[in-house]
NUKETI-511251 format. One line per field, with one value per residue (C-alpha): chain; x, y, z. Coordinates in steps of 0.05 Angstrom, whole numbers, plus 32768, in hexadecimal, padded with zeros to 4 digits. Each point is the difference from the previous one (the first is absolute). Last residue first. Example, Ala and Ser with C-alpha at 12.3 -4.5 7.8 and 13.67 -1.06 7.14 Angstrom:
% NUKETI-511251
c: c(A  A)
xx: c(8111  7FE5)
yy: c(7FEB  7FBB)
zz: c(808F  800D)
This chain:
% NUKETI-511251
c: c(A  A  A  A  A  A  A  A  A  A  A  A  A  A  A  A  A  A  A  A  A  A  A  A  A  A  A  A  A  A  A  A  A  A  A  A  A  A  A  A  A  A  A  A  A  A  A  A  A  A  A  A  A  A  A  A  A  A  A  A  A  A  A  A  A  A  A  A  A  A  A  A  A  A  A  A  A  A  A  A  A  A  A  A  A  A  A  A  A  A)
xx: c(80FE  7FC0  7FD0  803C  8027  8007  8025  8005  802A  7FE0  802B  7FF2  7FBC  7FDC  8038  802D  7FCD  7FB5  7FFF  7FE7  7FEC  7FF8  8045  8024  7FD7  8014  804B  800E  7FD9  8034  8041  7FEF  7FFD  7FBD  7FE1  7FC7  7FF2  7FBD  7FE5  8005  8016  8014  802D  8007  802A  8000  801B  7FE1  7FC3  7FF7  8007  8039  8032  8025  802E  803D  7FF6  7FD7  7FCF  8017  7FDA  7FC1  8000  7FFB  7FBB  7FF5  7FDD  7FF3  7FD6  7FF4  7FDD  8009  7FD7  8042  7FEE  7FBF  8009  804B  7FE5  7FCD  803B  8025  7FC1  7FEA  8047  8009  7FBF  8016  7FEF  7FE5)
yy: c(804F  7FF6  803E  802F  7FEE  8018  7FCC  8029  7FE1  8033  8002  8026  8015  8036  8033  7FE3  7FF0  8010  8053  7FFF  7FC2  801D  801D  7FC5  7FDB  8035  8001  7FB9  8009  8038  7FD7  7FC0  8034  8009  7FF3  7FDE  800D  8018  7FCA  7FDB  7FC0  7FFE  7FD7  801E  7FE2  8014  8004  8021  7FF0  7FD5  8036  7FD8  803B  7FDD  8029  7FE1  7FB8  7FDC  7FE2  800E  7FBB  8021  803C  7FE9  8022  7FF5  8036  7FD8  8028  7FF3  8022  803A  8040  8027  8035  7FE7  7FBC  800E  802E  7FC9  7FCB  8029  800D  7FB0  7FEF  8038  7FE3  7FC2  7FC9  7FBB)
zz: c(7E03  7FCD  802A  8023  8036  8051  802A  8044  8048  8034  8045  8044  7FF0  8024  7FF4  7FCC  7FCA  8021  7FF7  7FBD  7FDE  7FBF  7FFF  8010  7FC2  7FD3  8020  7FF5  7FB5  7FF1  801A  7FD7  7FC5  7FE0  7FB7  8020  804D  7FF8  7FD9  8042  8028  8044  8029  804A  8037  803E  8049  8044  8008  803B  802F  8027  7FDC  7FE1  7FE3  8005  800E  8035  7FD3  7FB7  7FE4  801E  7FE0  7FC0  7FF0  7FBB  7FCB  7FC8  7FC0  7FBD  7FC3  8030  8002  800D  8034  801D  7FFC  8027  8034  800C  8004  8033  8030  7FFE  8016  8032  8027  7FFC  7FCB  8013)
C-alpha cells in the first residue's frame, strides 16, 4: 500500500507528464538504518516514467522536469530519488 508521499509524488507526476507509464517505488526499506533514513518510511525512491514530454531531451533535462514537478519532495522530504524518465518506443 502506498504512503502518503507515494500517492502525492505520482499525482504531481499524472498531472505534469500525463504518463503512458508510471512506477514510483518506495525503496526505503532496503536503506533501513542508512543515511537518510529517516524511520518515516518514505525516505528513498525510484521513479520510471514515461511521457511525450520528455522526447527530444537530454537525460539531464527530463531529471530536472521531473525534479521540478515534484517541488519541494527531492532532497528535503526525500532523502534519495533514483529517476528513469524515457520517451514513448525507449
Amino acid at each position: 500500500m502506498a504512503g502518503p508521499l507515494q500517492t502525492e509524488m505520482e499525482s504531481l507526476l499524472r498531472t505534469a507528464f500525463s504518463p503512458t507509464r508510471l512506477e514510483v517505488v518506495n525503496d526505503t526499506a532496503s536503506h533501513h538504518g542508512h543515511a537518510g533514513d529517516d524511520g518515516s518510511g518514505e525516505s528513498h525512491f525510484s521513479v520510471t516514467i514515461e511521457s511525450t514530454a520528455f522526447a527530444g531531451k537530454s537525460r539531464l533535462e527530463r531529471q530536472r522536469m521531473v525534479n521540478r514537478a515534484l517541488g519541494d519532495i527531492p532532497g528535503e522530504r526525500v532523502h534519495a530519488l533514483a529517476i528513469k524518465a524515457l520517451a514513448p518506443g525507449e
